[in-house]
C-alpha positions, 0 to 999 in steps of 0.5 A, spaced: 222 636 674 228 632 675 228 625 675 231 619 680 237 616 677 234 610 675 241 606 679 241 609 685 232 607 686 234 600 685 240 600 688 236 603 695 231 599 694 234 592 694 238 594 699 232 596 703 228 590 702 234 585 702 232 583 709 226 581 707 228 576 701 233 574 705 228 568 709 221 570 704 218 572 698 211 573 703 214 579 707 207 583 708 212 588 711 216 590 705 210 588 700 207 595 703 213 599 703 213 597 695 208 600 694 209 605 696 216 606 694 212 604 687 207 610 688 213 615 690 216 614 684 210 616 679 209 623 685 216 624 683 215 625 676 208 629 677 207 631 683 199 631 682 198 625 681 192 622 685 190 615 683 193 611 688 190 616 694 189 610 698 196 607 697 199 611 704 202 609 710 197 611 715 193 604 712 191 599 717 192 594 712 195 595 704 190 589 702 184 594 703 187 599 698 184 600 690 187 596 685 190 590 690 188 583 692 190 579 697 191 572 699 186 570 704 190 569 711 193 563 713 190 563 720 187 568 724 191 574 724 189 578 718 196 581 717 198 574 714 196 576 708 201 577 701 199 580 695 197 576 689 194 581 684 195 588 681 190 591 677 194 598 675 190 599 667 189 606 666 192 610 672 192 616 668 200 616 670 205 621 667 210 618 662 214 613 665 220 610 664 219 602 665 225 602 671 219 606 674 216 598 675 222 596 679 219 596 686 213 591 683 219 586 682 220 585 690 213 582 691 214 575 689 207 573 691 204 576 686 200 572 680 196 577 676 200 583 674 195 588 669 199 595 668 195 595 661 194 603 658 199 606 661 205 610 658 211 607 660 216 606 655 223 604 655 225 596 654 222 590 657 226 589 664 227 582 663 230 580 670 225 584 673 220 580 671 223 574 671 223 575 679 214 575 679 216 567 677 208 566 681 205 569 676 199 567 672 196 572 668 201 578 665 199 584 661 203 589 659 199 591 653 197 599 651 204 601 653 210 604 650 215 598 650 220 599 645 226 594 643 226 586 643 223 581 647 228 580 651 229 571 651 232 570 658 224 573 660 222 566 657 228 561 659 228 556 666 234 557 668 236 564 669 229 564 672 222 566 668 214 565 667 214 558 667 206 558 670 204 564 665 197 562 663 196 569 659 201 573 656 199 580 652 204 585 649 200 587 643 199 595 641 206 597 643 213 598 640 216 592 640 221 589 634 225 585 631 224 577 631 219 573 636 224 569 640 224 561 640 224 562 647 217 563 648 216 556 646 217 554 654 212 557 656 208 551 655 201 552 659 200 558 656 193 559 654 192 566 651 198 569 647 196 577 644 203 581 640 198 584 635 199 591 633 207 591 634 213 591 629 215 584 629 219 582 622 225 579 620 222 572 621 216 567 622 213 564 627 219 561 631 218 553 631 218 552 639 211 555 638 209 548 636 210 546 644 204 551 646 199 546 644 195 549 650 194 555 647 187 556 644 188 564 642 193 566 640 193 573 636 199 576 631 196 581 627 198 587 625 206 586 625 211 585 619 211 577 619 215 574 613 215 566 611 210 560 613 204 559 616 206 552 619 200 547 618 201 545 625 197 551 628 192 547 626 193 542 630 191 545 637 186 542 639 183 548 643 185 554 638 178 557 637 181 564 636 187 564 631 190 572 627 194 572 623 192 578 618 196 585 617 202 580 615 206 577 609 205 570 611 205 564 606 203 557 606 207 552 607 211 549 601 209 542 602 202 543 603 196 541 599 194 547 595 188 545 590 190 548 583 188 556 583 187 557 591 192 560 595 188 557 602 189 549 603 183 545 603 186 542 609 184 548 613 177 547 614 177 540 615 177 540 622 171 543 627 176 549 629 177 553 630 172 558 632 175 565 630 179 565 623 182 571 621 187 572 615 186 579 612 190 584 610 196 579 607 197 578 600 193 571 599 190 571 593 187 566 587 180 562 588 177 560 596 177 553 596 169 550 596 170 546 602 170 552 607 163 550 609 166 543 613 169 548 619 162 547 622 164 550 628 166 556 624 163 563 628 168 569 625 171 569 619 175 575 615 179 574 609 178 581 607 183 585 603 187 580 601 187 579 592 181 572 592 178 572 586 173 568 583 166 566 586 164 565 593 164 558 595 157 556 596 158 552 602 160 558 606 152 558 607 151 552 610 156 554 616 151 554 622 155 558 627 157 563 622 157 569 625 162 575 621 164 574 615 168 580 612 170 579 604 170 585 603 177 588 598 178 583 594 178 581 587 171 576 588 166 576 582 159 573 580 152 574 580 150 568 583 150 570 590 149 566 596 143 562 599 143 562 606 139 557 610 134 559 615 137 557 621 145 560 619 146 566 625 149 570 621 150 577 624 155 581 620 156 580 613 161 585 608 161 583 602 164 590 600 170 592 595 169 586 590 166 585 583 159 582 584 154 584 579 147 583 578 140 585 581 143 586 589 142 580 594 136 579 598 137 573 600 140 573 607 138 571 613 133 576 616 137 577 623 142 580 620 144 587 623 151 589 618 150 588 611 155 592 606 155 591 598 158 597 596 163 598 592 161 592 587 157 592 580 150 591 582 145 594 578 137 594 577 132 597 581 132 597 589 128 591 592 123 592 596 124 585 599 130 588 603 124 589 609 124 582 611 131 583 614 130 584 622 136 585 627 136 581 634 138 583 641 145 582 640 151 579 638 155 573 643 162 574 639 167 579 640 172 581 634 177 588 635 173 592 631 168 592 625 171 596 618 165 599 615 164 603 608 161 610 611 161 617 608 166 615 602 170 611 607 173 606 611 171 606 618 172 602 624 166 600 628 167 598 635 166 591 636 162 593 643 157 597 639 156 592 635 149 590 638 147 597 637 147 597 628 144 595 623 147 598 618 145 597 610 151 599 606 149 600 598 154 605 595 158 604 589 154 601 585 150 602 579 142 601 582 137 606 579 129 606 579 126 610 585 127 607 593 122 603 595 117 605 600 116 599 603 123 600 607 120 604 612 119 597 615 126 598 617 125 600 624 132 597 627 136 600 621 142 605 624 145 607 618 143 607 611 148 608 605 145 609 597 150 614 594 154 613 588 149 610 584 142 612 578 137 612 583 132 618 581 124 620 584 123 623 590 126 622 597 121 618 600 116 620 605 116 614 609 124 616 612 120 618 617 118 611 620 126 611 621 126 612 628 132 609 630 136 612 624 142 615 625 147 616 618 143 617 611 147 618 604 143 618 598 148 623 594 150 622 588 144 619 585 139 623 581 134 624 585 129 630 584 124 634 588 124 636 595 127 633 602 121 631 606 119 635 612 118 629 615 125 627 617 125 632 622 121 627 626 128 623 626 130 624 632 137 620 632 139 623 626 146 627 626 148 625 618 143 626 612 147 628 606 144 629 600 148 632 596 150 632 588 142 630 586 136 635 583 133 637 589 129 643 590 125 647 595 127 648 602 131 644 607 126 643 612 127 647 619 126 643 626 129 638 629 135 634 628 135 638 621 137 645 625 145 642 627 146 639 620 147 645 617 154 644 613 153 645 606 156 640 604 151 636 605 147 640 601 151 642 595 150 641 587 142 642 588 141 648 584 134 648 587 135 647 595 134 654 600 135 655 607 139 657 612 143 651 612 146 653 606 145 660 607 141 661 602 134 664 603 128 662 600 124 667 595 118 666 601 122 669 607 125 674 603 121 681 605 116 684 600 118 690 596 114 697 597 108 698 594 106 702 588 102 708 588 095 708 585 097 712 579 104 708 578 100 702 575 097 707 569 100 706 563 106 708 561 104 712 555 100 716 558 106 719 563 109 721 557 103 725 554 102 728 561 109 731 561 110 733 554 103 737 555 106 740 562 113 742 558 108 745 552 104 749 557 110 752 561 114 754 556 108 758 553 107 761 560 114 763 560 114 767 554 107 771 556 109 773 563 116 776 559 112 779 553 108 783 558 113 784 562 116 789 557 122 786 554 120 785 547 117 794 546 119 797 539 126 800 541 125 808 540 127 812 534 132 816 537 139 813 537 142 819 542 138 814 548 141 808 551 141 801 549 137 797 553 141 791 555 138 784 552 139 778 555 143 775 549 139 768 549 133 773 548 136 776 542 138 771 539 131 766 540 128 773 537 131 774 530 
């Protein structure tokens, strides 16, 4: 299908709406014919485009429209009304060039604009946007856009977002420096670039002027040189990413002798979420990170700490998430949290821990994970006192968690739905204890790769929300539980590389996890789910004839004796038949013809 030249579109559309910018930027009129002008563009790329299907001309009014708010009317007549917002997020569109977006800029009166999960790409158009000088709230995130920020968008004199209050541009393809520009959006509250490709730089020094922000989200970019300490001096920063880059800190902070994190940090109340994961920090945590009282999410993970943890860490009140997970930290001497701690999610994963394994955390906590350490000893059967809640109040992006021998994301909405216990990796032995069947909350359960040997226990069964189980790797022995049918919930058990034996049992969720590897390297396992019958389902051979059960050497007499009495039968009924008669005296008769074989036995 061909596509509209994308400078005639603008040029007829400016040409079109020129009488109405001519005297007001409120022109109802032409408002409507935008957005038609808007939903043509995206029919002429795909013609079965639906989503905007009450967008038509024959409306009364274009403020009844899906996805458009107006302003109330100034007086009486109804058709006063201007549009102030636009919530265009997931319109299921085709791939869209961003010059597609042109006929949005002639509605001046907007103040929300969310074109968010879309597939526009192209370059950001900086004139355009700098038109919507109304707007408040602007999302872009969840496109295509590629190229620079553009810094003119940010600059007051050619014409810019001077009133922005939230600005997203995460999951994109944008590149190149941050500008110092965007340090003029002064009453800017939220601020979202993460997951995009930004380098050549740090954070632009002008931020310093966004003292209002209190998000402000950089992760996962290629940001280079310091974090500068006057972040932290935003008094209404509660939520602060910086993972997924290659920070440093600055020179001229305070760095406490074998820690890479300023003690500094965690003097004041905020903020409330703190992520520096995924950077290459490393050295000692500071012991005073239990002063962020205020503190609810915190992630350090994969970064290179070492160390033990600092057992201040407990005494933060508020603490919600805590991920440690991928780092070098060590110690057997393990955190004890006071009661009235709120700590939900706690990853702990990927370290150097040693020792018999922790129990000594809060019991409404839904996520543990201790894989991947050096823990050892049997398993505690006091692990039953943990309990989960109702659900979580923070929100972060998404939870990694060690599962089926890898890293995987959790979303962060369903957080609410786990209990997850994680004690792969590690070097745990004796039986599972039975008293885990008091678990009733636990969705996924993780104990391969260690020594634990016995039996699988009975008491699986009281699982009942149970969704995930791995023991593999382990040295368990006998056979897998009937019981486990009654999991109704389970869509993963995987016992593989143990010394099970006798068959999988057959019902239930166990009839759809027939993949074999999940069974595989027990020699003594059978069932249809590896495709292997077992010795009872096999068909009975033939029975054996009365006399088949006779000995054996009494067969063998019988058919010498049958051979014999043949034999001499044979001979009678030939001699009498008269082949051995004396041969006449005469030699002037005939020979009789004799068989040469008879001839030959006879003499």
């Amino acid at each position: 299908m061909v596509m509209a030249n994308p400078r005639l579109l603008l040029k007829s559309i400016f040409i079109f709406l020129l009488p109405c910018l001519s005297y007001s930027w409120s022109c109802p009129k032409y408002q409507k014919q935008a957005l038609l002008q808007f939903k043509s563009s995206i029919l002429a790329i795909d013609s079965s485009f639906h989503t905007l299907d009450s967008w038509n001309s024959s409306s009364s009014s274009f403020c009844l429209w899906d996805n458009v708010t107006c302003s109330p009317p100034s007086n009486s007549n109804s058709t006063s009304s201007v549009v102030i917002a636009l919530h265009l997020s997931n319109l299921y569109a085709p791939l869209m060039p961003s010059n597609l977006l042109a006929p949005l800029f002639f509605i001046r009166s907007l103040r929300v604009l969310d074109i968010s999960k879309n597939s526009i790409n192209g370059k950001i158009p900086a004139l355009g946007f700098g038109n919507l000088s109304n707007l408040v709230h602007l999302d872009l995130s969840s496109n295509l856009f590629n190229g620079s920020i553009p810094p003119q968008l940010f600059n007051p004199k050619v014409g810019s977002l001077q009133d922005l209050r939230m600005l997203n541009l995460s999951f994109n393809l944008l590149g190149g420096e941050l500008p110092e520009e965007i340090g003029n959006l002064t009453k800017l509250k939220q601020l979202s670039l993460w997951s995009n490709k930004f380098s050549n730089g740090g954070i632009p020094t002008l931020m310093q002027k966004l003292n209002k922000l209190d998000s402000l989200d950089l992760d996962g970019n290629l940001l280079t040189g310091e974090i500068p300490f006057w972040l932290f001096d935003f008094k209404d920063l509660w939520s602060l990413h910086l993972g997924g880059n290659n920070l440093t800190w600055n020179n001229n902070m305070k760095i406490v002798p074998k820690c890479s994190l300023p003690p500094a940090l965690f003097l004041s109340l905020g903020p409330f979420l703190l992520d520096l994961s995924r950077n290459n920090f490393s050295g000692e945590l500071p012991e005073n990170i239990g002063d962020a009282m205020l503190l609810e999410i915190l992630m350090l993970d994969w970064n290179k700490f070492s160390g033990p943890i600092p057992q201040s860490i407990s005494r933060i009140p508020n603490i919600e998430i805590f991920d440690l997970s991928c780092n070098r930290l060590s110690g057997n001497i393990f955190l004890i949290f006071d009661r009235q701690v709120n700590l939900l999610y706690a990853d702990f994963s990927s370290n150097q821990f040693s020792g018999e394994v922790p129990t000594t955390f809060p019991t409404d906590i839904e996520i543990l994970a201790l894989g991947g350490n050096k823990f050892s000893g049997t398993l505690p059967s006091n692990l039953t006192k943990l309990r989960n809640v109702q659900h979580t109040k923070f929100r972060v992006n998404e939870l990694i968690v060690n599962w089926k021998k890898s890293k995987q994301g959790l979303p962060s909405r369903n957080i609410d739905m786990y209990f997850l216990l994680d004690l792969s990796n590690n070097q745990l032995s004796n039986e599972i204890p039975a008293s885990l069947d008091t678990l009733k909350a636990l969705k996924m359960f993780n104990l391969s790769y260690n020594k634990l040997f016995g039996k699988l226990p009975a008491c699986l069964s009281d699982l009942q929300n149970v969704e995930g189980l791995d023991s593999s790797h382990n040295k368990l022995s006998g056979s897998i539980p009937t019981a486990v049918t009654k999991l109704q919930q389970l869509t993963t058990l995987d016992v593989s590389n143990n010394q099970l034996t006798g068959q999988i049992p057959v019902g239930g969720q166990m009839n759809t996890m027939v993949d074999p590897n999940f069974y595989s390297n027990n020699s003594g396992l059978c069932g249809f789910q590896i495709h292997l019958p077992c010795p009872e389902d096999l068909p009975p051979s033939p029975k054996l004839q009365e006399h088949d059960n006779k000995n054996p050497w009494i067969l063998q007499e019988a058919v010498r004796i049958g051979y014999s009495v043949g034999f001499l039968l044979t001979i009678g009924i030939i001699f009498l038949a008269g082949y051995f008669n004396p041969l006449p005296p005469s030699n002037n008769h005939p020979r009789r013809y004799h068989p040469h074989w008879l001839i030959k036995q006879w003499v």
